[in-house]
N, C-alpha and C positions, 0 to 999 in steps of 0.2 A: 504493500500500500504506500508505497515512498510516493511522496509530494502531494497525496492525498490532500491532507488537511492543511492549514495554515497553520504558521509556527509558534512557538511560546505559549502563552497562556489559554491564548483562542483555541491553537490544538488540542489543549489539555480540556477545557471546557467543551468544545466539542464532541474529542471523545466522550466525555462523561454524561452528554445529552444523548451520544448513539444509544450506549449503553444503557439508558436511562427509557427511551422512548416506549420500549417494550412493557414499561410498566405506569407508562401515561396514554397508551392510547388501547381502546378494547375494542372489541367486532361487534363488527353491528347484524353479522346474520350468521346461523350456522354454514356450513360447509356441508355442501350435497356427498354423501358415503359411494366411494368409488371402490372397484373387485382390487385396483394394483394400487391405490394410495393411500396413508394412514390418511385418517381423519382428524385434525385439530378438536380437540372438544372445544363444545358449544363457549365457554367462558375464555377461552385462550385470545388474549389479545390480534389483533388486524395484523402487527410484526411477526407474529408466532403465527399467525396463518400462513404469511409467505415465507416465513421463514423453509417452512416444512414444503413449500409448494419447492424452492428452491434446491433443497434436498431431495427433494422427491427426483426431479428431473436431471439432480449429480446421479442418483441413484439409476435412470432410467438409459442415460447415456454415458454412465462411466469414462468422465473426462481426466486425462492426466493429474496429477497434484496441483502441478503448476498453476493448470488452467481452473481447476476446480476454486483455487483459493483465491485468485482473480475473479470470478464468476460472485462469489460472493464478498470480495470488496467493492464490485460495481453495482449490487445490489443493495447492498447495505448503504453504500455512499447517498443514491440515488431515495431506500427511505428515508435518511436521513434528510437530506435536503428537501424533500417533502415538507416533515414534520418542520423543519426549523422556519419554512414560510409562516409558521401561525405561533411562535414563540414570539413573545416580547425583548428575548437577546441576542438567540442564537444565529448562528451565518455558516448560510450553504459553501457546502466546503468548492464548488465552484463558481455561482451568480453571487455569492456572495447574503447581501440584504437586500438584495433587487427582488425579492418578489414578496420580501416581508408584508400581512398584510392587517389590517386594522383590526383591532380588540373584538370588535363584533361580528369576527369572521369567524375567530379561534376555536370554533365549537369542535367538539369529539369529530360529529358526522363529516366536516369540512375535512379535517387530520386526516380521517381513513378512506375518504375518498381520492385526497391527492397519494395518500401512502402507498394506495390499492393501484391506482395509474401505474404512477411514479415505479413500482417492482412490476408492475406486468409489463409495461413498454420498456425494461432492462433484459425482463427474463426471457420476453419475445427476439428479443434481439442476440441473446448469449444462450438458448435455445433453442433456435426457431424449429427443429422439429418436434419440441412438447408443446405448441401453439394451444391444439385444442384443450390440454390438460388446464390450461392456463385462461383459457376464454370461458371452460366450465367453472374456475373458480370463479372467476369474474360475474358471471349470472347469478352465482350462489350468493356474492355479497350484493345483489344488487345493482352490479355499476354494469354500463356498456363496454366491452373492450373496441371496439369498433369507434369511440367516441377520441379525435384525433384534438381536437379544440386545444390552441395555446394561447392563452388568453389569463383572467387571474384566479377563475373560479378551479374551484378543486382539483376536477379532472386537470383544466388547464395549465397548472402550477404542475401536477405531477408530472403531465408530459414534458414540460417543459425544461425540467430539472433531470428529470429522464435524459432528455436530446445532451442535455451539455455535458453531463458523465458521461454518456455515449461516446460522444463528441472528443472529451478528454483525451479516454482512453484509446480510442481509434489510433492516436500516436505514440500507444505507450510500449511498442515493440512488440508486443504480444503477436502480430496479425492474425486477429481475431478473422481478417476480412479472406486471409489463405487458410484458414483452417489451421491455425494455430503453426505451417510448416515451420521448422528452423530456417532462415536463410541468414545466418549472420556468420557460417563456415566455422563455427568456433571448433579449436581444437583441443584437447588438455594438456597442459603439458604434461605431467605425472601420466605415468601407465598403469592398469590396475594392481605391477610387481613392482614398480619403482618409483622412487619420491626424486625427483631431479631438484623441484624446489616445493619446499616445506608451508612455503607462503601459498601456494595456488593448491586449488582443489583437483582432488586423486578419486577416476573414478574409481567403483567395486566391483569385482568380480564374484555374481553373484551364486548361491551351490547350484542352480543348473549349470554355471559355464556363462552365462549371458552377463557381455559388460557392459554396466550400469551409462546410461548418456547423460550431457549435462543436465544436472538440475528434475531430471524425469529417470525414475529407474525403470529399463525397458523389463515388459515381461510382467512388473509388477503391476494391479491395479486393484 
């Protein structure tokens, strides 16, 4: 998550609101019972409902580590910035206080509708083949997934904050947009029998025989 958040104390406060969100904001509908997804119970907060949607579809496409833990820092960023639209402090960790909006907005149902955008126009995009999984949760709380609007009202504000983490990370080397290829040729120096230098990372050679690639151990998932 490097350059995520803003530095010094903001980051520190920020983080504390991510963290914090989960037990400021609740669901406003239950979750329709699917054959291959757990079901959030009825009282589990809007963030714990996506959260689980999110998992659900690491679960259903078994993506790298790398990519997996990416997937849900662009998730999480994106409820975050949500939620921080209808706080009296906090600042999206990329619009910043641009979409902050007035005391008579900050209702629960306003929160979980931009929260509910805001993660389904991320997970659509860092999933797009669990779409349907993700338009079913969408009916169940009520909202439109199909509803594109950026503008200030809920939905509007989620997508919005959606587009600009999108947006972010699109340059954050990942190529999300190639299917996650490597293309940056890296080599190691160290070989999985030998440390040439102590400073650089040594892949492993793991007991089937398969040596481990940067940052991703093949074979493993």
């Amino acid at each position: 998550m490097r350059n995520l958040l803003p530095a010094g104390r903001v980051a520190t406060a920020g983080l504390v609101a991510l963290l914090s969100v989960a037990t400021l904001v609740a669901v406003r509908a239950p979750v329709a019972a699917s054959a291959d997804a757990p079901v959030p119970a009825v009282r589990d907060n809007v963030v714990l409902v996506w959260d689980e949607a999110t998992l659900q579809a690491i679960r259903a496409t078994r993506p790298a580590p790398t990519v997996t833990a990416r997937a849900l820092a662009v998730v999480h960023a994106s409820i975050y910035d949500a939620w921080a639209a209808y706080d009296a402090r906090a600042v999206g960790t990329r619009l910043g206080a641009a979409l902050r909006r007035p005391p008579t907005e900050r209702t629960l149902a306003n929160k979980n509708a931009a929260i509910s955008h805001a993660a389904y126009r991320a997970l659509v995009s860092l999933f797009p083949g669990q779409t349907a999984s993700f338009d079913t949760l969408m009916a169940a709380l009520a909202y439109d997934p199909a509803e594109d609007a950026a503008d200030t009202a809920p939905a509007g504000v989620g997508n919005r904050v959606a587009a600009a983490v999108l947006a972010y990370r699109a340059g954050d080397g990942a190529n999300q947009a190639g299917g996650y290829a490597d293309t940056s040729a890296y080599r190691p120096v160290n070989t999985p029998d030998e440390v040439l230098d102590p400073d650089r990372w040594q892949p492993l050679r793991l007991p089937s025989g398969v040596v481990q690639t940067w940052a991703t151990p093949t074979g493993i998932r």
